[in-house]
C-alpha positions in Angstrom: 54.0 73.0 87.1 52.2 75.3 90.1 49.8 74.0 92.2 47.7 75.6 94.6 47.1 79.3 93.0 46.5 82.8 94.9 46.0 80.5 98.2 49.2 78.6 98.0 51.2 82.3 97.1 50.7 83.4 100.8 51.7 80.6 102.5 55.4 81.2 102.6 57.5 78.7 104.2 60.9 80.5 104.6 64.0 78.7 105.2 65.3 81.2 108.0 69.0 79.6 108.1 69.9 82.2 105.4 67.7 84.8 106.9 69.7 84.6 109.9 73.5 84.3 108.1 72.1 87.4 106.1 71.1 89.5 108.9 74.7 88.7 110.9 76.6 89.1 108.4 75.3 92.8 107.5 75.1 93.9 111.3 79.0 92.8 111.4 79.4 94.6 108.0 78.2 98.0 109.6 80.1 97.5 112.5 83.4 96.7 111.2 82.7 99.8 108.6 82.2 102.1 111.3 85.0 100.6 113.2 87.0 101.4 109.9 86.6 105.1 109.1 85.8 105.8 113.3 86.3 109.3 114.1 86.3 110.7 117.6 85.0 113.6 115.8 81.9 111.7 114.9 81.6 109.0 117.4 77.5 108.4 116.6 76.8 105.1 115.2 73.6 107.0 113.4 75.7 110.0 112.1 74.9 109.9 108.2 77.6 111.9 107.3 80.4 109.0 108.3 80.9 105.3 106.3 79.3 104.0 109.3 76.2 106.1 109.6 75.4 105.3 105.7 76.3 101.8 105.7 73.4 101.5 108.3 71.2 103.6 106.5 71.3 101.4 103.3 70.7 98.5 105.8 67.5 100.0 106.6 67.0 100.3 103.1 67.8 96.7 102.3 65.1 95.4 104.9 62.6 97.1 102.2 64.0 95.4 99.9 63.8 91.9 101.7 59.9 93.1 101.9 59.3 93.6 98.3 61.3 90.6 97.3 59.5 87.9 99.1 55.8 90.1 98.4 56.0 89.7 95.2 54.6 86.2 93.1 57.5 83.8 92.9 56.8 83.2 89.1 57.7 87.2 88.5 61.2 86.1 88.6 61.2 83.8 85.8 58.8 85.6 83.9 60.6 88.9 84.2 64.1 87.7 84.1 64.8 89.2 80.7 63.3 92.0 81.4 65.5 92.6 84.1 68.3 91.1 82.4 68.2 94.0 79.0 67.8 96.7 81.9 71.1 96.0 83.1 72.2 95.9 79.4 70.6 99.2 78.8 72.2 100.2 81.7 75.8 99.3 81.5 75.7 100.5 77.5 74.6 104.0 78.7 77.9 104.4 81.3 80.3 105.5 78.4 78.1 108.5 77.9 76.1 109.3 81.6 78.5 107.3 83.9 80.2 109.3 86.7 84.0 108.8 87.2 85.5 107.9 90.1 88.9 107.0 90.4 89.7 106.7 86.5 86.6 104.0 86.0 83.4 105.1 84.7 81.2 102.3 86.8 79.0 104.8 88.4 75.3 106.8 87.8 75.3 109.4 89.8 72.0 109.5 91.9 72.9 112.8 93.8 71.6 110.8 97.1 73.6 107.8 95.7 76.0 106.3 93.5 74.4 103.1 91.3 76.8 100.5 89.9 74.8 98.7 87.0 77.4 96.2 87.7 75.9 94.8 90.6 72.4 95.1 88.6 73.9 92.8 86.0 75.2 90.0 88.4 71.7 88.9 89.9 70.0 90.1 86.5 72.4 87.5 85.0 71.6 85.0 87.3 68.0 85.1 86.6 68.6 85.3 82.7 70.8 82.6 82.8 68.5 80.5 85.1 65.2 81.0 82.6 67.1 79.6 79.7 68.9 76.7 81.3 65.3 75.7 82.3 63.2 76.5 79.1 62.0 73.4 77.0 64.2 71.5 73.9 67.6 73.7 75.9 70.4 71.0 76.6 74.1 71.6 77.7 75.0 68.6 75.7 74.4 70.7 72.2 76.8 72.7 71.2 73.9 75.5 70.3 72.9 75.3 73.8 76.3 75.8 75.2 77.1 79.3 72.6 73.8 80.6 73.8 74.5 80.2 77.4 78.1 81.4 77.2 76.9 84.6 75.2 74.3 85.7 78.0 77.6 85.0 80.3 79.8 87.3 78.0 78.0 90.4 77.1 77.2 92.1 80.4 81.0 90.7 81.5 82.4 92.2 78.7 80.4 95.4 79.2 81.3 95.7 82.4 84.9 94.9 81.3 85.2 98.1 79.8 85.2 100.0 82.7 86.3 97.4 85.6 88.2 94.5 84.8 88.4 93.5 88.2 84.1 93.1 88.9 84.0 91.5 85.2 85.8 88.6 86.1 82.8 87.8 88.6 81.0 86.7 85.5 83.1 83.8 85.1 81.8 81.8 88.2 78.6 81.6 85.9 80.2 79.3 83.9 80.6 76.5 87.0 76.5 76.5 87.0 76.8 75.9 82.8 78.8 72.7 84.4 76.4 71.9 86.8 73.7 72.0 84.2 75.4 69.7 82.1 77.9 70.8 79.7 80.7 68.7 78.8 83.3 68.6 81.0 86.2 69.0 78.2 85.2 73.2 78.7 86.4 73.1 82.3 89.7 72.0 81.1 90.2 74.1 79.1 89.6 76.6 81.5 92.5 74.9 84.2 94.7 75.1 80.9 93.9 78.4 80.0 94.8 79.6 83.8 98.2 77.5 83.6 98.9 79.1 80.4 98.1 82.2 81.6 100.0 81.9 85.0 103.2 80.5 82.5 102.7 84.0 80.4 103.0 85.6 83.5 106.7 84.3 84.1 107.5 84.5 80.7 106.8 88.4 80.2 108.1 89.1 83.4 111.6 87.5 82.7 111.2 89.4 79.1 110.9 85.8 77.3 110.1 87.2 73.7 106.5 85.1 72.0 108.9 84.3 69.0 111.2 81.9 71.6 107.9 80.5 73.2 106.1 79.6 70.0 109.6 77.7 68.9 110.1 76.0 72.1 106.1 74.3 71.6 106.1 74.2 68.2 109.6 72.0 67.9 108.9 70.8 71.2 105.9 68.9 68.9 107.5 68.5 65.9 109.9 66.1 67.5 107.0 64.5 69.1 105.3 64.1 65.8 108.4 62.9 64.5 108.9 60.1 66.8 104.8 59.1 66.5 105.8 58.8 62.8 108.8 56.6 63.5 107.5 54.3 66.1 104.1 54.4 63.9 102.2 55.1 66.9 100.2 57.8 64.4 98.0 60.2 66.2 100.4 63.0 64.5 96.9 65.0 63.4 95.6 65.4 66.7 98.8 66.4 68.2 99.1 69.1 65.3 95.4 70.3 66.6 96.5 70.4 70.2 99.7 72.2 69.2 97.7 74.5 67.7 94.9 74.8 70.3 97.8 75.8 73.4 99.3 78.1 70.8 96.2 79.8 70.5 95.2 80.2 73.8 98.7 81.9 74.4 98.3 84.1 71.7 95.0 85.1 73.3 95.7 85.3 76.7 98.8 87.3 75.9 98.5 89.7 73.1 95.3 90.6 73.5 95.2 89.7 77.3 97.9 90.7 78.9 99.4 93.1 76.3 96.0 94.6 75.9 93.3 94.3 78.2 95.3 94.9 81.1 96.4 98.2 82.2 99.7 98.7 83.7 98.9 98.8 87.4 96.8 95.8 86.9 99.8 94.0 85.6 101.9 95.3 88.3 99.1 94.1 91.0 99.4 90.4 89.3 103.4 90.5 89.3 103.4 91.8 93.2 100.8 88.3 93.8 103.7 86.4 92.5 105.9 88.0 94.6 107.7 88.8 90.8 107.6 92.0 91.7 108.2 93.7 95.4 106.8 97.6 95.5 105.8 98.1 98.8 104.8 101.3 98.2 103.2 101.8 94.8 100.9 98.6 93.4 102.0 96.1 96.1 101.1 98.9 98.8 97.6 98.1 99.7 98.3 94.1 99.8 101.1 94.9 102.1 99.4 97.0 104.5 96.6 94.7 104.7 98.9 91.3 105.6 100.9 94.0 108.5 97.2 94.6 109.5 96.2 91.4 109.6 99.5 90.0 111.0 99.0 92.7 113.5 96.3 91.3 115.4 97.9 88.2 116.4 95.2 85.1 117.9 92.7 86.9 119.7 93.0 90.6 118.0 93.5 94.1 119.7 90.0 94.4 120.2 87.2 96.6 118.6 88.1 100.1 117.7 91.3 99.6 119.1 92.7 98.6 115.7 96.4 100.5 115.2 96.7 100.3 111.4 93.1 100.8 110.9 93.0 103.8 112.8 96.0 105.2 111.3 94.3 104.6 107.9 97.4 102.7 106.7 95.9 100.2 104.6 93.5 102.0 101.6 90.1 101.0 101.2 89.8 99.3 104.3 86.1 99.8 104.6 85.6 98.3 101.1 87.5 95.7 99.6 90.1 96.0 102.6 87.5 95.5 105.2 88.7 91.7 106.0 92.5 93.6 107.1 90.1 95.5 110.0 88.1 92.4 111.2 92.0 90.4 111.2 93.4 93.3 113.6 90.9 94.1 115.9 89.3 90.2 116.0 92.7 88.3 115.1 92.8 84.8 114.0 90.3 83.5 116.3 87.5 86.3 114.6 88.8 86.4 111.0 89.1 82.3 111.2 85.4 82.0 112.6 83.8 84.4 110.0 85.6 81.9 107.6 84.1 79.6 109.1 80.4 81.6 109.1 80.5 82.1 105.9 81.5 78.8 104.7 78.2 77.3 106.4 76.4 80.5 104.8 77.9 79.1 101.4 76.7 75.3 102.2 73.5 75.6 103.8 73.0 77.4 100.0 74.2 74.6 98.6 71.4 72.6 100.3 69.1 74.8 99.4 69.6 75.0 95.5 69.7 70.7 95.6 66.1 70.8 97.0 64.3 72.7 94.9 61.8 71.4 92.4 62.4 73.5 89.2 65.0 73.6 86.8 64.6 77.5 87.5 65.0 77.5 91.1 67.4 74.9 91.1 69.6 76.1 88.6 69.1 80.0 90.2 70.3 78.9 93.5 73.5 77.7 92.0 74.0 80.9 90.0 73.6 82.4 93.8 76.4 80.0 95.4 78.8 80.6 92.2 78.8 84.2 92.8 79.3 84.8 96.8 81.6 82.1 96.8 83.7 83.9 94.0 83.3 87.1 95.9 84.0 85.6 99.4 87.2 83.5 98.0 88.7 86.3 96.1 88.1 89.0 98.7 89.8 87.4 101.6 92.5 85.9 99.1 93.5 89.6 97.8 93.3 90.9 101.6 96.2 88.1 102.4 98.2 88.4 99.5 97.4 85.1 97.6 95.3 86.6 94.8 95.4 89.9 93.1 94.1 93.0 93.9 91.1 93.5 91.6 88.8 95.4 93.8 85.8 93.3 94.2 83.8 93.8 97.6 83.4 91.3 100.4 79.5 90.5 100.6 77.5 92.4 103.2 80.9 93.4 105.0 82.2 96.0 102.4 80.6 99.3 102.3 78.8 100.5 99.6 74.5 100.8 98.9 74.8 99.1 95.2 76.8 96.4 96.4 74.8 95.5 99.8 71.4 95.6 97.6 72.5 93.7 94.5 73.2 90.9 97.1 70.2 91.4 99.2 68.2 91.3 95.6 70.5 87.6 94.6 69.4 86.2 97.9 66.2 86.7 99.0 65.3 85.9 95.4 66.1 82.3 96.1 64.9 82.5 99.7 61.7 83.8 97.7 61.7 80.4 95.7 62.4 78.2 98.4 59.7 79.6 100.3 57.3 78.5 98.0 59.3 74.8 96.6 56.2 72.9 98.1 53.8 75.0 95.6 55.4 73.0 92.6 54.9 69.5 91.4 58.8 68.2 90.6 60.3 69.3 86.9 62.7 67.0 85.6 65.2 67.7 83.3 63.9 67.7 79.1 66.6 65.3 78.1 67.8 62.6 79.8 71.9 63.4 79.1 70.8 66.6 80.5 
């Protein structure tokens, strides 16, 4: 409920903590870009024709964008979060047909001035859209109903997006933590941890050539025993051990005909064999993860200093202004600067935290965990690809990689909640509609 009115709207009270993280984070973004594609040809910091020059440019632009964000009513948000929400729909159906292609995906519209990536539209359009129904009355996380509806705003724009980059689909899937932290049953998460060991198991399995046939055997007389001996010791329980078989069975089936077999395309199976070390190509899938860790590796504990980057100048590791760029901060700043934006951005990630568990609305509150899901998904799978733990699937680190879509979709999913915060004192307290909620 809003108290105050028109007076109370102009009174913002703006947390600046994440004003701050936000405004170091993309002045280190545009210097480690520039320091990334440098060329002694173009050594101006301001030259719009270099990464550098353009990455500062839409930094500009985003401090317009900061503007209009925290000008406008903090109840447009909620109000319009559908709205927003079909747009990037609309958006991400029309791709097939009036996408631009760049490097085999179809992700892109073609601006002329810039390239727009409905993808990045969809993440804090999803937020919102999320955020409004997890907050609207008679909605609970303990009914099943709930929980399909919630999952399905989850699953459309990740599976539209899916069909042209696997890799940014699988952001979606931190939404499903704030589904959690709503209340849904726990027995989901689970099922999640299992469907990742499964899927990490499938992995082996395929790459060892370990035919389905053999695997379903294995678990299926693997149970039958089991049920066997229930039977015998009359321990019973035999039904929901046939349901469990079942369930695991499923999930493999799944996960790897129509995951694995399917989905995937055959460098993105290479990339997630070269993670597990399964597979050691150097120079074809595994090359970009390899120069990265020599990069990285390269700059020792204190780093060979700025622009003075070997690798990076030698443009030996690909995409090392984008999803790479953590490889140029590790050689030029070393341990010592890739450990302390770690660290940075760890407190960034907290101090978000603190700020979703004080606000006053369902909508606020539930929005700010939407915000933390998805720059902690970013931030953990972007440095975890740049040292080899996780597998390359192109996602960009946020406010360090380059890219105008990117850099604004997060400036839109931030200052959104800064917008909210701003105003928490303007509300009377909502509690939840259900008390299991």
């Amino acid at each position: 409920m809003r108290i105050g009115g028109t007076e109370a709207d102009t009174r913002m009270r703006i947390g600046w903590a994440l004003v701050v993280f936000y405004a170091v984070f993309v002045a280190m973004g545009v210097l480690n870009i520039y320091s990334a594609t440098y060329d002694p040809q173009h050594p101006s910091l301001f030259d719009l024709s270099q990464y550098g020059g353009k990455q500062l440019l839409f930094a500009a632009m985003s401090v317009v964008i900061v503007v209009v964000v925290l000008l406008l009513d903090m109840s447009v948000y909620e109000r319009m979060a559908w709205l927003f929400y079909i747009v990037s729909i609309v958006l991400l159906l029309g791709l097939p047909l009036l996408g631009s292609e760049v490097k085999g995906n179809r992700a892109w519209y073609d601006l002329g001035f810039v390239s727009l990536q409905p993808s990045e539209i969809a993440k804090f359009a999803t937020a919102l859209a999320l955020s409004s129904y997890l907050s609207s009355y008679n909605v609970s996380m303990s009914r099943f109903r709930c929980q399909a509806i919630a999952a399905a705003i989850i699953l459309l724009p990740m599976g539209l997006v899916g069909l042209q980059d696997a890799g940014s689909a699988l952001v979606f899937l931190s939404f499903f933590l704030v589904l959690y932290l709503a209340g849904a049953p726990g027995i989901y998460f689970v099922v999640g941890i299992l469907s990742a060991a499964i899927f990490i198991a499938d992995v082996f399995l395929s790459f060892y050539q370990v035919s389905p046939a053999y695997v379903y055997a294995v678990v299926g007389g693997a149970a039958l025993l089991m049920g066997v001996y229930r039977l015998w010791r009359h321990r019973g329980g035999v039904g929901r051990l046939a349901v469990a078989t079942v369930f695991v069975l499923g999930i493999y089936t799944v996960l790897h005909f129509a995951v694995w077999e399917h989905a995937f395309k055959e460098y993105q199976r290479q990339r997630i064999l070269t993670s597990f070390k399964l597979v050691e190509d150097y120079k074809g899938v595994g090359f970009n993860t390899y120069q990265s860790e020599i990069a990285i590796g390269s700059g020792g504990f204190a780093g060979k200093g700025y622009l003075m980057g070997t690798q990076t100048k030698g443009n030996f590791v690909p995409e090392q202004h984008t999803d790479f760029i953590f490889s140029t901060l590790g050689e030029e700043w070393g341990f010592l600067g890739a450990a302390g934006v770690v660290v940075l951005y760890a407190l960034f990630l907290i101090q978000i935290v603190r700020v979703a568990a004080r606000q006053r609305t369902l909508f606020a509150r539930n929005y700010g965990w939407c915000v933390f899901s998805v720059f902690f998904f970013h931030f953990l799978v972007n440095v975890g690809m740049a040292v080899g733990l996780l597998p390359v699937i192109g996602i960009p680190l946020p406010f360090f990689s380059y890219g105008g879509s990117s850099l604004w979709s997060f400036t839109i999913l931030l200052f959104i909640l800064v917008k909210l915060d701003a105003h928490r004192r303007d509300v009377l307290p909502e509690v939840s509609h259900f008390e299991d909620r």
